[in-house]
Every structure is written in C-alpha cells, then in structure tokens.
N, CA, C and O atoms as a CHARMM CRD file, in Angstrom:
* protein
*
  216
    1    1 UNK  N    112.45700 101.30800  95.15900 PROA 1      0.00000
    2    1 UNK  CA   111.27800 101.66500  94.40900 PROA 1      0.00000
    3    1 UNK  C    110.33700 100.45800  94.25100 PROA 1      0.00000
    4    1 UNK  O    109.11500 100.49200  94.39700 PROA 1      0.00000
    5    2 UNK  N    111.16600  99.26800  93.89400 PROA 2      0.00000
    6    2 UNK  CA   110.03500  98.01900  93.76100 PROA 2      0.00000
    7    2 UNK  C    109.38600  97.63000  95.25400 PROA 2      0.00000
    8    2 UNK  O    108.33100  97.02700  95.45200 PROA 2      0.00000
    9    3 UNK  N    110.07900  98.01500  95.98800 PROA 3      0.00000
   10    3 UNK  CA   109.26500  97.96000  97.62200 PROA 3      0.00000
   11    3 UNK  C    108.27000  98.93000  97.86500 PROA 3      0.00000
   12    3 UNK  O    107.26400  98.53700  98.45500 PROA 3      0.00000
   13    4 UNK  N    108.33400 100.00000  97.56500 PROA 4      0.00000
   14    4 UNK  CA   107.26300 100.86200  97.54700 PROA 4      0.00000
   15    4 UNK  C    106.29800 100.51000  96.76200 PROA 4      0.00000
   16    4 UNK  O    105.20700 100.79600  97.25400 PROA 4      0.00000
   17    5 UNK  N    106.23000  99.95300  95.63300 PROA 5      0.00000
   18    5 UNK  CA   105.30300  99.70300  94.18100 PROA 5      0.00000
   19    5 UNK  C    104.91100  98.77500  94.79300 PROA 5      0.00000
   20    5 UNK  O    103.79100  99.15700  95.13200 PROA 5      0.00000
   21    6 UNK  N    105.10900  97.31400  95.38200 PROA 6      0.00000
   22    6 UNK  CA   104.32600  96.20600  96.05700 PROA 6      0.00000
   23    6 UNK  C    103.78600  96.38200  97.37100 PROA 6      0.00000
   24    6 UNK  O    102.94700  95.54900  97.71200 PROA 6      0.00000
   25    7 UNK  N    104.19300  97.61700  98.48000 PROA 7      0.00000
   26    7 UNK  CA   103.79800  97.95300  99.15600 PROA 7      0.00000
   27    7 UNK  C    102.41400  98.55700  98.63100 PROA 7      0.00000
   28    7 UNK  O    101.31200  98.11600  98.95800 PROA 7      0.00000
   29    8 UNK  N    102.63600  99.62500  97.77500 PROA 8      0.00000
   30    8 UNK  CA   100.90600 100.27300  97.57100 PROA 8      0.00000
   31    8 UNK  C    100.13100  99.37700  96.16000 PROA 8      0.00000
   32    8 UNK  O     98.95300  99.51900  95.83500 PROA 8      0.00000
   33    9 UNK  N    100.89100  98.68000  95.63500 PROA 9      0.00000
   34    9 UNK  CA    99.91700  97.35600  94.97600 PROA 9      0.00000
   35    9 UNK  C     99.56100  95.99000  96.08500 PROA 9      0.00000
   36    9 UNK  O     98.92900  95.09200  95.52800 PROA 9      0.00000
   37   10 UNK  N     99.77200  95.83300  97.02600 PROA 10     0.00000
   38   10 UNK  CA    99.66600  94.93400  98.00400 PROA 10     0.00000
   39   10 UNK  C     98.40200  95.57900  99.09100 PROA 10     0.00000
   40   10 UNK  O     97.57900  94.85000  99.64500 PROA 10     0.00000
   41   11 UNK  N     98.44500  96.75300  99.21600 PROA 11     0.00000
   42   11 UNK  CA    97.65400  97.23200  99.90200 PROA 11     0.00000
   43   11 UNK  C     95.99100  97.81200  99.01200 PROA 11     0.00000
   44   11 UNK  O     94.96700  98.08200  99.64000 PROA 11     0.00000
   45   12 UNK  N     96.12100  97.88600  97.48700 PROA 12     0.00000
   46   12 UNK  CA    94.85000  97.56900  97.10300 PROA 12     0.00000
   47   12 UNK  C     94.70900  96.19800  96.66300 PROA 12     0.00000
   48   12 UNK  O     93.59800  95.67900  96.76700 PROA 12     0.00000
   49   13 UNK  N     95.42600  95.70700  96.30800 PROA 13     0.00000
   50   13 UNK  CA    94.55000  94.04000  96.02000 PROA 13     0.00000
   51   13 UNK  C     93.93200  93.37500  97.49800 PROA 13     0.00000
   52   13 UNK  O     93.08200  92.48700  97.55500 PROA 13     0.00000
   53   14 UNK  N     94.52000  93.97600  98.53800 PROA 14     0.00000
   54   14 UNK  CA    94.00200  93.32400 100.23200 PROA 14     0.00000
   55   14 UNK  C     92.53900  94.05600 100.33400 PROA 14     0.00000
   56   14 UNK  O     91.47200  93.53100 100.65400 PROA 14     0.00000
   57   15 UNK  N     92.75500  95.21300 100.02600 PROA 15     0.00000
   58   15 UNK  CA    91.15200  95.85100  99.84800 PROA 15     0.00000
   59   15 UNK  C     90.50400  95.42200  99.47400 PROA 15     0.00000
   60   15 UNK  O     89.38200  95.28300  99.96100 PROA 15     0.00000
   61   16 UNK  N     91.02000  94.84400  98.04800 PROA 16     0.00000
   62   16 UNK  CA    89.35700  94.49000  96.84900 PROA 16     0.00000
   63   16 UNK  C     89.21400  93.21300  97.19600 PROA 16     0.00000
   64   16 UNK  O     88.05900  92.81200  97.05600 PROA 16     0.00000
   65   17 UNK  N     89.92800  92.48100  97.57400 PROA 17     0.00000
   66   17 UNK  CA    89.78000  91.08300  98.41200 PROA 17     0.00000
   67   17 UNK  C     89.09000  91.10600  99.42600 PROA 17     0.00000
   68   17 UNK  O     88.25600  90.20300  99.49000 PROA 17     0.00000
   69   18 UNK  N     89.12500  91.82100 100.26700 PROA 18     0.00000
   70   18 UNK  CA    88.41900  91.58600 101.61500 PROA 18     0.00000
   71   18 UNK  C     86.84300  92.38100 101.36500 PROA 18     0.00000
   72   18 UNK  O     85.81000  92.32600 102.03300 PROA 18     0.00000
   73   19 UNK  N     87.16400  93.08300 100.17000 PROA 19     0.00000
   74   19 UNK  CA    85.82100  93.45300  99.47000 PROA 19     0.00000
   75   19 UNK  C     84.69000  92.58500  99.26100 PROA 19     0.00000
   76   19 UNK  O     83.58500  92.59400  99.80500 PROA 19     0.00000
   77   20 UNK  N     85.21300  91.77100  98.29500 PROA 20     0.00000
   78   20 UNK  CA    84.98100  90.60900  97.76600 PROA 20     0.00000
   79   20 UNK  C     83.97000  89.79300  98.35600 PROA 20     0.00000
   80   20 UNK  O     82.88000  89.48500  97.87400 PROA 20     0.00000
   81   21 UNK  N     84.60500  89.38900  99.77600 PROA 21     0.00000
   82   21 UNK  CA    84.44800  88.54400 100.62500 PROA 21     0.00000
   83   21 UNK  C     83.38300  88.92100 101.36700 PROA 21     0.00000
   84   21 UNK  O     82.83400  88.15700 102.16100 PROA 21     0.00000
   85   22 UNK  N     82.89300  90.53300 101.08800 PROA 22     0.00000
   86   22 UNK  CA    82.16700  90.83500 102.20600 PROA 22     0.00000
   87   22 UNK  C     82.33000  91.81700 103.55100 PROA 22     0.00000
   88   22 UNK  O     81.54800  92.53600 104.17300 PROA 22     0.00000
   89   23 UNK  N     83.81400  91.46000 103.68700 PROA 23     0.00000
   90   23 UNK  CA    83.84400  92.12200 104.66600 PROA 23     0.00000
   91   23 UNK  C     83.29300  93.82500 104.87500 PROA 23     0.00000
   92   23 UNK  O     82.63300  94.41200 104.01800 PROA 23     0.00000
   93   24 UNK  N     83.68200  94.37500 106.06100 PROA 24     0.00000
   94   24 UNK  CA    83.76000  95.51000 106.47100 PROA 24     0.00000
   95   24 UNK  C     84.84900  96.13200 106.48100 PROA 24     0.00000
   96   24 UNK  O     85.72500  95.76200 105.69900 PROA 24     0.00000
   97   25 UNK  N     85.06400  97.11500 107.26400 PROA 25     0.00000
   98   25 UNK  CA    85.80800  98.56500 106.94100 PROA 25     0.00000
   99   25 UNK  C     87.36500  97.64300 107.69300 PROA 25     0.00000
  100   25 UNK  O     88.50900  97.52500 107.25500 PROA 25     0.00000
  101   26 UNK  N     86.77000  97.18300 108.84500 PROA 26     0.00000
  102   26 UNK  CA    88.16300  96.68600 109.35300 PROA 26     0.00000
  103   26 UNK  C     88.63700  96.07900 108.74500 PROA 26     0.00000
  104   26 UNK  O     89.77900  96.26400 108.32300 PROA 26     0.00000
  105   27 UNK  N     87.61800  94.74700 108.38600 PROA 27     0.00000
  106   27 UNK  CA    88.14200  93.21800 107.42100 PROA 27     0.00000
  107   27 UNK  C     88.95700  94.44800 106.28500 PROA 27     0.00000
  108   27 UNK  O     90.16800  94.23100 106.33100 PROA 27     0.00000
  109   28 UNK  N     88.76500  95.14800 105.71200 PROA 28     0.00000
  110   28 UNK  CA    89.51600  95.56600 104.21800 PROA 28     0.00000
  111   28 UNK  C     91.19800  96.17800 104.87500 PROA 28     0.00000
  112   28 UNK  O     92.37400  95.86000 104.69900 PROA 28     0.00000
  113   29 UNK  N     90.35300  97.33400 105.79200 PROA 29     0.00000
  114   29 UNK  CA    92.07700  97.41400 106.49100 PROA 29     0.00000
  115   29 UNK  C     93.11300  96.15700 107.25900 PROA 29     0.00000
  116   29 UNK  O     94.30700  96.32000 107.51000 PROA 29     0.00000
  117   30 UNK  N     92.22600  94.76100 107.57600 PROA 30     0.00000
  118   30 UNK  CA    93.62000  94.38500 107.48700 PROA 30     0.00000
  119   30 UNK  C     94.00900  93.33600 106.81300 PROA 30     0.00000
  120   30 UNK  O     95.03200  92.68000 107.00600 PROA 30     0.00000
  121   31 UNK  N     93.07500  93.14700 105.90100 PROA 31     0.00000
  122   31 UNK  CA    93.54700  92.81700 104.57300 PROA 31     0.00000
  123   31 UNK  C     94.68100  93.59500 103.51600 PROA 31     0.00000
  124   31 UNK  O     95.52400  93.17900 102.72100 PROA 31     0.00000
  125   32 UNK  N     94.21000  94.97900 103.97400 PROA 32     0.00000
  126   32 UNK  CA    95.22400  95.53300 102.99200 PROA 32     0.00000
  127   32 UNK  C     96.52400  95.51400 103.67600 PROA 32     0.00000
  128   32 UNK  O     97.53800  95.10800 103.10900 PROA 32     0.00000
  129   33 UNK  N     96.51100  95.97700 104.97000 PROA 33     0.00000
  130   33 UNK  CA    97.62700  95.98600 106.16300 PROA 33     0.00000
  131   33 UNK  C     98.67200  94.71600 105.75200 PROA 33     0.00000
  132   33 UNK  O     99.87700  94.80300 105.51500 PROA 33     0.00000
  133   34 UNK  N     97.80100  93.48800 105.74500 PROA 34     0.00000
  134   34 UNK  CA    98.76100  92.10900 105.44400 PROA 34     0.00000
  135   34 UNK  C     99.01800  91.87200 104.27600 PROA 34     0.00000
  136   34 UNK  O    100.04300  91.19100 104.25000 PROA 34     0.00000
  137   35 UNK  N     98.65100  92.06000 103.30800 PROA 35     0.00000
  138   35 UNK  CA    98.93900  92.17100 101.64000 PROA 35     0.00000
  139   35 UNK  C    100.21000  92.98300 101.57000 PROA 35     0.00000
  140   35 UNK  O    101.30700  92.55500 101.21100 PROA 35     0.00000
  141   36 UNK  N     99.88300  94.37400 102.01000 PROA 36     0.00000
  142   36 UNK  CA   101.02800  95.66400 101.43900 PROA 36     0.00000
  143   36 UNK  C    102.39000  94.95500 102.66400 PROA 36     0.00000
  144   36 UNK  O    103.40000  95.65900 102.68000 PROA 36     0.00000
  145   37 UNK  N    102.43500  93.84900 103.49000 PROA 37     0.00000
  146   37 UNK  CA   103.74400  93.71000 104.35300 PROA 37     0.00000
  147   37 UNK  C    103.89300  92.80500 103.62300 PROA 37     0.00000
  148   37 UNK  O    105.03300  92.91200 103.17100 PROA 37     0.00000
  149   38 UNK  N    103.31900  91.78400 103.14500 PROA 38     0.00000
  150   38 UNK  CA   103.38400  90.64400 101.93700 PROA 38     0.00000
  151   38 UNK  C    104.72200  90.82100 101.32400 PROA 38     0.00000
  152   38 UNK  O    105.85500  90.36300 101.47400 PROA 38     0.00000
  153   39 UNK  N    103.81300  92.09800 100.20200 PROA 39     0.00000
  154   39 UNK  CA   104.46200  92.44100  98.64700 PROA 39     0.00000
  155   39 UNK  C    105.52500  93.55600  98.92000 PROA 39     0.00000
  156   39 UNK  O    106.25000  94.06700  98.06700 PROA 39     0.00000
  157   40 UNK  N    105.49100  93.88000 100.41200 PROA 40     0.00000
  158   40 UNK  CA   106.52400  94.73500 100.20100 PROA 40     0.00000
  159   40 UNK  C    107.86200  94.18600 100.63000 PROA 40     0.00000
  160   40 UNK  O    108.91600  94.81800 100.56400 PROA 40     0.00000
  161   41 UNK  N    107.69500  92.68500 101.17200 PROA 41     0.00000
  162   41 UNK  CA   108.76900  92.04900 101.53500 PROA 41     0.00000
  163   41 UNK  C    109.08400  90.96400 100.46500 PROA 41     0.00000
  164   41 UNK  O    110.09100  90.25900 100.50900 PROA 41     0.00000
  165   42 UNK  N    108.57200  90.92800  99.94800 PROA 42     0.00000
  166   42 UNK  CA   108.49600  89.87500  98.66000 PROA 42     0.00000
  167   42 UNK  C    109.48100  91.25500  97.46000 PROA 42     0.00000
  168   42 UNK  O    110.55500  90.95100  96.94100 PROA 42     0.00000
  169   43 UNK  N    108.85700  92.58900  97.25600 PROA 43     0.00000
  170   43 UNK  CA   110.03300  93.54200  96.49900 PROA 43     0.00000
  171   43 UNK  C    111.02300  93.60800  96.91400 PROA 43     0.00000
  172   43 UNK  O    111.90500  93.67600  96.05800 PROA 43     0.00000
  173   44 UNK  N    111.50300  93.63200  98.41600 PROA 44     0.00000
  174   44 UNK  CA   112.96000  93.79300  98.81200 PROA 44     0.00000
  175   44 UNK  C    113.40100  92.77100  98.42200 PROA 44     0.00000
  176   44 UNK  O    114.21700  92.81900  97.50200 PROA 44     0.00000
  177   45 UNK  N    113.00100  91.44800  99.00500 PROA 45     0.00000
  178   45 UNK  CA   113.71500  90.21500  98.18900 PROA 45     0.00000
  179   45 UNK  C    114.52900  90.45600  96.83200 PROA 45     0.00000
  180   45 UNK  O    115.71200  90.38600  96.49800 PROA 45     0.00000
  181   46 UNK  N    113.00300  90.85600  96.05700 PROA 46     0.00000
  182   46 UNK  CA   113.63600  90.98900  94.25500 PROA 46     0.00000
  183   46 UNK  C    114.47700  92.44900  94.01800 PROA 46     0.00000
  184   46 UNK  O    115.18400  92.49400  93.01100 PROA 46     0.00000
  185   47 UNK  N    114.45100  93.14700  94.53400 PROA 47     0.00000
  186   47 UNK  CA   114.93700  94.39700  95.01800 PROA 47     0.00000
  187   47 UNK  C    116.95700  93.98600  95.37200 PROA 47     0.00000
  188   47 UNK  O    117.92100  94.44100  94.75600 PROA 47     0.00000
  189   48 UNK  N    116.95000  92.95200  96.61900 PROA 48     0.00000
  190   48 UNK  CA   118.21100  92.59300  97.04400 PROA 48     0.00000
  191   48 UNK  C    118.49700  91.75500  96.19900 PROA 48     0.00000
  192   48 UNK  O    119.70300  91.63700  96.41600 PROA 48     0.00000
  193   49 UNK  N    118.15300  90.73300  94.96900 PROA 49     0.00000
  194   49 UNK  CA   118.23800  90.20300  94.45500 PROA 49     0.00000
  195   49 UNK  C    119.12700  90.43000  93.05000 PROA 49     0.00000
  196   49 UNK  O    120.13300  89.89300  92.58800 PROA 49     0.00000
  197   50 UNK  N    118.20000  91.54800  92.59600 PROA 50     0.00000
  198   50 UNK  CA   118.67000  92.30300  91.42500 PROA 50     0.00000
  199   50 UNK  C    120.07500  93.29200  91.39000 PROA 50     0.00000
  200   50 UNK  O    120.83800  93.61600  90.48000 PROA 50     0.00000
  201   51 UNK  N    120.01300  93.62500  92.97700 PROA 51     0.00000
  202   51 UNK  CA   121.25400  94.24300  93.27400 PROA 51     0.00000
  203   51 UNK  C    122.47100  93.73000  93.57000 PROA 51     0.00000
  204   51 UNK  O    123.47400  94.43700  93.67000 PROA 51     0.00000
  205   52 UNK  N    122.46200  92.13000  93.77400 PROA 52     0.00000
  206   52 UNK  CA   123.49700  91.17700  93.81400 PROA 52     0.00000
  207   52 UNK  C    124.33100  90.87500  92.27600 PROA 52     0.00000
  208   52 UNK  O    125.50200  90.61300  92.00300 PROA 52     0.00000
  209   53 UNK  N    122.76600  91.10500  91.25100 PROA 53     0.00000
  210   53 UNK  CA   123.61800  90.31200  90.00200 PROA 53     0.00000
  211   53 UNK  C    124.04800  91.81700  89.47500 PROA 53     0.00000
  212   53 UNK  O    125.03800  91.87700  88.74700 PROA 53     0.00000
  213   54 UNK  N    123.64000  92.52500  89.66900 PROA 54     0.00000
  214   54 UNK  CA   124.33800  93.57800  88.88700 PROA 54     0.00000
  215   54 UNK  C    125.69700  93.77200  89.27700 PROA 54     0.00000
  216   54 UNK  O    126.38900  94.61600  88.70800 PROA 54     0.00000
C-alpha cells in the first residue's frame, strides 16, 4: 500500500514541478514518470523495512 501511495504522490508532485518550471505536456509526463519510480521505490524500501521489524 505505501508503494502505491508514493507511486501516485510521486507522480503529482513530478507534474506540479515540471509545471513550475514551465514546461510542457511532455516535460510534466516525465517528470511525473520519474518522481512516481522515485517514491515508489523509496515505499518498498520502507515497505521491506517495516516488514523486517515486525
């Protein structure tokens, strides 16, 4: 579940970032594209993490 939740919070903060900046339709998709692989590998981490100490 926390991989899914940083997957689709990773994929709007890459949006409003590449927003930000200016970009266009692409610049936002792969901003969001590289954000949501970010945070969604950064949740499995805490994801495999949490499932060790329990």
């Amino acid at each position: 579940m926390i991989v899914i939740a940083g997957f689709l919070l990773g994929a709007a903060l890459g949006w409003v970032r590449a927003g930000r900046r200016g970009g266009n339709s692409f610049d936002k998709w792969q901003y969001a594209i590289v954000h949501a692989i970010i945070f969604a590998l950064i949740g499995l981490f805490v994801t495999l993490i949490i499932g060790r100490m329990g």
